[in-house]
C-alpha positions in Angstrom: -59.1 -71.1 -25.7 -56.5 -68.9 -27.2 -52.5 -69.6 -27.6 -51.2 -67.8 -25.3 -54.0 -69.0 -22.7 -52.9 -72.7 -23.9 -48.8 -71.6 -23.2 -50.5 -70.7 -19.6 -51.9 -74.2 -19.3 -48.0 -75.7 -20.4 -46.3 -73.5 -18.2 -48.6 -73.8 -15.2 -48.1 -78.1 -15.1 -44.2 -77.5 -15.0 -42.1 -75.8 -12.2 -39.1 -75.7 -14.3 -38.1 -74.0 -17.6 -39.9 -74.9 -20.4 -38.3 -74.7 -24.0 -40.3 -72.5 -26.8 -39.1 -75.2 -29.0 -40.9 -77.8 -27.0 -43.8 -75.9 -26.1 -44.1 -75.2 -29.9 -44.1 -78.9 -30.8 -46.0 -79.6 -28.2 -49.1 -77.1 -29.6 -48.4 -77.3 -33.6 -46.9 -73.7 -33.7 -43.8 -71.7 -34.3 -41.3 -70.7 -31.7 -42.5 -67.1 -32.7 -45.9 -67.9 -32.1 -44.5 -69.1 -28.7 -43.0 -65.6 -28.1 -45.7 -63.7 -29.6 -47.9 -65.7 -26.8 -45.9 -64.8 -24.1 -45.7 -61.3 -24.5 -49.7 -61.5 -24.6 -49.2 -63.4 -20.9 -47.0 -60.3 -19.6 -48.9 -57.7 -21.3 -51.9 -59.1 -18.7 -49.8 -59.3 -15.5 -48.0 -62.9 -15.6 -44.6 -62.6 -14.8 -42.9 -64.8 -17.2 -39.1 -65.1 -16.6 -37.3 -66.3 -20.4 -33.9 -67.9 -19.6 -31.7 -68.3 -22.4 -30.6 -71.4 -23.7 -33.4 -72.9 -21.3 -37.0 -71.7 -21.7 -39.8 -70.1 -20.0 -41.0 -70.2 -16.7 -44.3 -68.7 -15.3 -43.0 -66.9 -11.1 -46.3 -65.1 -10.7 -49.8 -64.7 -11.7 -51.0 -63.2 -8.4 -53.2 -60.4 -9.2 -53.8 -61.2 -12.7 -57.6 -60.3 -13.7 -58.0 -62.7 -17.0 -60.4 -65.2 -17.5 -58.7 -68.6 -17.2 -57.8 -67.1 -13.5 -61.2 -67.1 -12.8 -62.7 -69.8 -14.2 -60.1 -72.1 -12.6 -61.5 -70.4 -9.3 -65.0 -71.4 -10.3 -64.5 -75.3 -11.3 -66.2 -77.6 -13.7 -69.7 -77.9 -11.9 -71.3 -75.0 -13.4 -71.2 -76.5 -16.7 -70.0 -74.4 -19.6 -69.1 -70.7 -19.5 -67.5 -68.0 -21.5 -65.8 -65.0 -20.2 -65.4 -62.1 -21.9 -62.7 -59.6 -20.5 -62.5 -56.3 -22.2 -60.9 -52.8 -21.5 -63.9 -50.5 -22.0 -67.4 -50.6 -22.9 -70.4 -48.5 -23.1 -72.3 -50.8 -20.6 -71.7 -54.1 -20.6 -75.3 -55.0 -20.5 -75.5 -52.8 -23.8 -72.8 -55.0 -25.6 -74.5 -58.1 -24.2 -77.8 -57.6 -25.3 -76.2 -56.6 -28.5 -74.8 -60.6 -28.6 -77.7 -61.9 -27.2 -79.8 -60.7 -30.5 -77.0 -62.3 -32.8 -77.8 -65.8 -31.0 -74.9 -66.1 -29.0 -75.7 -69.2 -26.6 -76.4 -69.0 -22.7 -73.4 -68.5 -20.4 -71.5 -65.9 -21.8 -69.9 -63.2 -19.0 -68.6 -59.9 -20.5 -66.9 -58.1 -17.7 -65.2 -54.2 -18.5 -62.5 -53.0 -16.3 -64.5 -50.1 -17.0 -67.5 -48.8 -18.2 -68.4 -45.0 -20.2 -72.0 -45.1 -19.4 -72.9 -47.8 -17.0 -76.5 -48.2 -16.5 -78.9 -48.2 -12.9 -82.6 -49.1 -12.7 -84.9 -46.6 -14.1 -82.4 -44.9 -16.5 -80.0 -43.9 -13.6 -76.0 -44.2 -14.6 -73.6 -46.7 -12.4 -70.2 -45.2 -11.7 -67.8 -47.4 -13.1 -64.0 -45.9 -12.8 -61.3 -48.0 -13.7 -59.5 -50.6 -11.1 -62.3 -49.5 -8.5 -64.8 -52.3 -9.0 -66.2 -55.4 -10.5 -68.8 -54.5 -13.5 -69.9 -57.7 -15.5 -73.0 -59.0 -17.4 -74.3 -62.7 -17.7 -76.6 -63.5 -21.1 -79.1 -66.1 -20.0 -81.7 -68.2 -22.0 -84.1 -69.7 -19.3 -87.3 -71.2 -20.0 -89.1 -69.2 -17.4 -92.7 -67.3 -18.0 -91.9 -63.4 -17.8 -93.5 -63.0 -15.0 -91.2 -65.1 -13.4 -88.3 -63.1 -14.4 -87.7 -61.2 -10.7 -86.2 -64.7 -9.5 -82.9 -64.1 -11.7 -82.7 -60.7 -9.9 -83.4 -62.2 -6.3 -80.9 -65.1 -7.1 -78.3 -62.8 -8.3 -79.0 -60.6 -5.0 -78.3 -63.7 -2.2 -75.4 -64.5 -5.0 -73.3 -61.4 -4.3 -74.3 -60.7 -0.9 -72.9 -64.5 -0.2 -69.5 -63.6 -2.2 -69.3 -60.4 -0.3 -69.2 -62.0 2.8 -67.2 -65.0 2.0 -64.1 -62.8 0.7 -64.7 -59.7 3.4 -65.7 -61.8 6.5 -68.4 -58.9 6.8 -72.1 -59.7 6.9 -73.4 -58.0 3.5 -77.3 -57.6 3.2 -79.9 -57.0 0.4 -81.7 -53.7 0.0 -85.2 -54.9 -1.8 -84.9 -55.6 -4.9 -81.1 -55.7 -5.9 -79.1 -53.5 -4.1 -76.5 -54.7 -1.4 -75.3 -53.2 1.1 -72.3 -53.5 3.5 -72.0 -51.9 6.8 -74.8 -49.8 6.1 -73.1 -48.5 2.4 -74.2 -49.6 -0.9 -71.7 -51.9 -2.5 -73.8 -53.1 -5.5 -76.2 -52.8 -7.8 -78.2 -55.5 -9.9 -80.0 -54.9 -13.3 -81.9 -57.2 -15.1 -83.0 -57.0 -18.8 -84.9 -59.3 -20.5 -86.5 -59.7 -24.6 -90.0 -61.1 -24.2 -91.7 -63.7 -26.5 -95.1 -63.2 -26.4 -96.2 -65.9 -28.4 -95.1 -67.7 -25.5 -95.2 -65.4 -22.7 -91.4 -66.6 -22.2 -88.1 -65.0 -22.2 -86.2 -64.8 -25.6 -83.0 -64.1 -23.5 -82.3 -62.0 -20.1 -79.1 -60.3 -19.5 -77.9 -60.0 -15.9 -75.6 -56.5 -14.9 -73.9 -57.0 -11.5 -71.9 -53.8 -10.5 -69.7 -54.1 -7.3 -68.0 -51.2 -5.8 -64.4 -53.3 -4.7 -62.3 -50.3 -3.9 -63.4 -46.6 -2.4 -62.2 -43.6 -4.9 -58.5 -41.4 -3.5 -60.8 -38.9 -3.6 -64.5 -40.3 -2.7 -67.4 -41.2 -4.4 -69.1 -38.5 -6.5 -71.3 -36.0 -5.1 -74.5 -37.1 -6.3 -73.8 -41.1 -4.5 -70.9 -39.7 -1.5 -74.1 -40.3 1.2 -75.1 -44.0 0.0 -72.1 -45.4 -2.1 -69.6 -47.7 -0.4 -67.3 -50.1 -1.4 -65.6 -53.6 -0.1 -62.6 -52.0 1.0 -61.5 -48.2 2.1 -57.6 -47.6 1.2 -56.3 -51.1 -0.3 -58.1 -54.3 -1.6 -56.2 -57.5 -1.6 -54.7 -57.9 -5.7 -57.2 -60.9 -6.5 -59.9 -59.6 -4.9 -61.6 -58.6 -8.4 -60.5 -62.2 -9.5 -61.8 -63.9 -6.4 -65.3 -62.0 -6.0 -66.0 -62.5 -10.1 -65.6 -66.9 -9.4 -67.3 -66.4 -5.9 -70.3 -64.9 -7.8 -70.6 -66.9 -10.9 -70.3 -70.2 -8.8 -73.5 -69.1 -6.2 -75.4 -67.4 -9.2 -75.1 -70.6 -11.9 -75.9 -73.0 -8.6 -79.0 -71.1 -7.9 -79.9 -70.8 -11.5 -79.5 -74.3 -12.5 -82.5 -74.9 -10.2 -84.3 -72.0 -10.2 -87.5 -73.6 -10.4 -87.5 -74.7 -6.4 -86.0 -71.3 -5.2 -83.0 -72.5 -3.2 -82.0 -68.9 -2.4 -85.0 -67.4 -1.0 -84.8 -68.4 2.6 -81.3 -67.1 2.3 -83.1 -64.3 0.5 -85.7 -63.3 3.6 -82.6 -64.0 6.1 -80.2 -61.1 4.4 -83.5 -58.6 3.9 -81.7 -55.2 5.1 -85.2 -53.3 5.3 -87.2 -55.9 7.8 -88.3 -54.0 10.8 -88.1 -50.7 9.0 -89.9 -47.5 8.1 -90.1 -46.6 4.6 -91.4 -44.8 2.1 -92.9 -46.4 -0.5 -93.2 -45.4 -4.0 -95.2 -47.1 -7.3 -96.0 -44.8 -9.9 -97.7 -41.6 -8.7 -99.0 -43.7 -5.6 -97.1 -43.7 -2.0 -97.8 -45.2 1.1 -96.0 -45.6 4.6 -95.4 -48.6 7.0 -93.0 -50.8 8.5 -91.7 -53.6 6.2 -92.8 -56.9 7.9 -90.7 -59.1 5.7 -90.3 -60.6 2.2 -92.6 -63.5 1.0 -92.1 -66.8 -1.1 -92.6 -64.4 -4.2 -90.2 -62.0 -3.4 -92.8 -59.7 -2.8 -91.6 -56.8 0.2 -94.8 -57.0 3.2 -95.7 -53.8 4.2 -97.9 -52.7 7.3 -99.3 -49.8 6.9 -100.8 -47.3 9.9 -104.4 -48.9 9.0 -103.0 -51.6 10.4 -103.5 -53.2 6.9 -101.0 -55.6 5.4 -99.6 -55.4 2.0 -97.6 -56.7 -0.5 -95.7 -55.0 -3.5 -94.0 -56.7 -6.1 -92.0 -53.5 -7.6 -91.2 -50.0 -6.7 -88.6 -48.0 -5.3 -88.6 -47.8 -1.3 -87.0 -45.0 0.9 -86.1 -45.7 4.4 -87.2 -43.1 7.1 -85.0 -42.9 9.2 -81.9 -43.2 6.9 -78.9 -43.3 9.9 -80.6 -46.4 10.8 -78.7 -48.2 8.0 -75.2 -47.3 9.5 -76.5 -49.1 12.8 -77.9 -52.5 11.4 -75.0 -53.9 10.4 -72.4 -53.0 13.0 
């Protein structure tokens, strides 16, 4: 914890004015330090009122996007956390995978108010403008075979779609693998990367990449997304709902992950499957085949009928739906 994050702490336990002098005694620092600490605090969106002859005073913090915001959202029973809030990044899976390989430990979050090259499954980009969504990255260190890896993905998937709906009051839905959707629209995407130990067959590290679209473009989504991409609100999003969808998110996910071995999410997980009931396309390589999804399985595994009549089961690939104006139905 930083100074100017422990001057939030002081100021946030007393209503009234607080002196620098005392708030300098109080953390074994100069009244400048003091200053210097609260211009940090305003440069982040705190409105700190300075009185003279009588102190600080924090008025407002509402719509401050830092992390001691959102871990005091999230509470002590995820155990220990770091969160990492920068201005830019390349992708902020990139950076983390960057830290993971320098041993930094299990729990760190690096979240970018925006990201220059945002990375999608199979090589594809993530949009990632500025003040328009929710982009962070969770470094993990589970002791879980590599095969196993897919449950961080599904966990992270009933994680979001939960958080959604708990902040919008709108049902939110998962798109197998790790895309949600809202009302039809896709609000995130999920991408997980993982170093493997083959000594072991185990996971060196995985890093997590949740991308939520909070907040529509003035001027829409880009050409290439306009007919799939959507977003949790249209014209205005309440100013801590970036705050308040990070802690809603990180509470689920580390809840889930703490006992990922029993799977808590996957019931939740079959419940929330947008594509049950559908026609799709499905594609693995330079194979395709038909059918109508039947469901997902214990394995997260999409069930397929296909017109044999034959049932089958497919662990990774990318579906298509059929008939895609279905999507705008199923959730209204």
């Amino acid at each position: 914890m930083d100074i100017s994050d422990r001057v939030l702490e002081i100021l946030r336990k007393n209503r009234l004015d607080v002196s620098g002098e005392v708030i300098a005694a109080e953390l074994g620092i100069s009244r400048s330090g003091v200053w210097k600490a609260v211009r940090k605090l305003r440069e982040d969106g705190y409105h700190v009122e300075a009185v003279t002859n009588r102190g600080y005073r924090l008025v407002s913090e509402s719509g401050v996007f830092a992390p001691t915001n959102i871990r005091r959202l999230i509470g002590p029973d995820i155990g220990s956390i770091e969160i990492d809030i920068r201005e830019e990044v390349s992708s902020t899976n990139t950076v983390l995978k960057e830290l993971a390989e320098q041993g930094r430990p299990e729990g760190l979050v690096l979240i970018a108010k925006r990201q220059s090259r945002g990375k999608g499954r199979l090589g594809r980009s993530f949009y990632s403008p500025e003040g328009l969504g929710l982009y962070m990255s969770i470094l993990l260190r589970p002791e879980l075979p590599a095969e196993d890896s897919l449950s961080i993905t599904t966990a992270a998937a009933v994680a979001v779609a939960e958080a959604v709906s708990s902040i919008t009051g709108r049902q939110a839905m998962i798109k197998w693998v790790n895309d949600v959707y809202l009302e039809g629209r896709k609000i995130c995407g999920i991408l997980t990367e993982a170093a493997i130990d083959f000594e072991n067959n185990g996971l060196n590290y995985a890093v997590l990449g949740i991308g939520v679209n909070i907040l529509e473009p003035p001027g829409g989504f880009p050409p290439e997304i306009a007919e799939v991409a959507g977003a949790l609100y249209r014209e205005e999003a309440p100013v801590d709902a970036r705050t308040r969808l990070a802690a809603e998110i990180l509470s689920r996910f580390f809840a889930f992950y703490r006992a990922l071995p029993k799977r808590s999410y996957m019931e939740e997980y079959k419940k929330l499957s947008l594509l049950t009931g559908l026609e799709i396309t499905f594609q693995q390589g330079r194979e395709s085949w038909e059918g109508t999804v039947l469901g997902i399985d214990d394995d997260a595994r999409l069930i397929v009928r296909l017109p044999s009549g034959e049932e089958k089961s497919f662990a990774a690939g990318e579906v298509s739906i059929v008939k895609k104006g279905l999507l705008e139905n199923i959730q209204k």
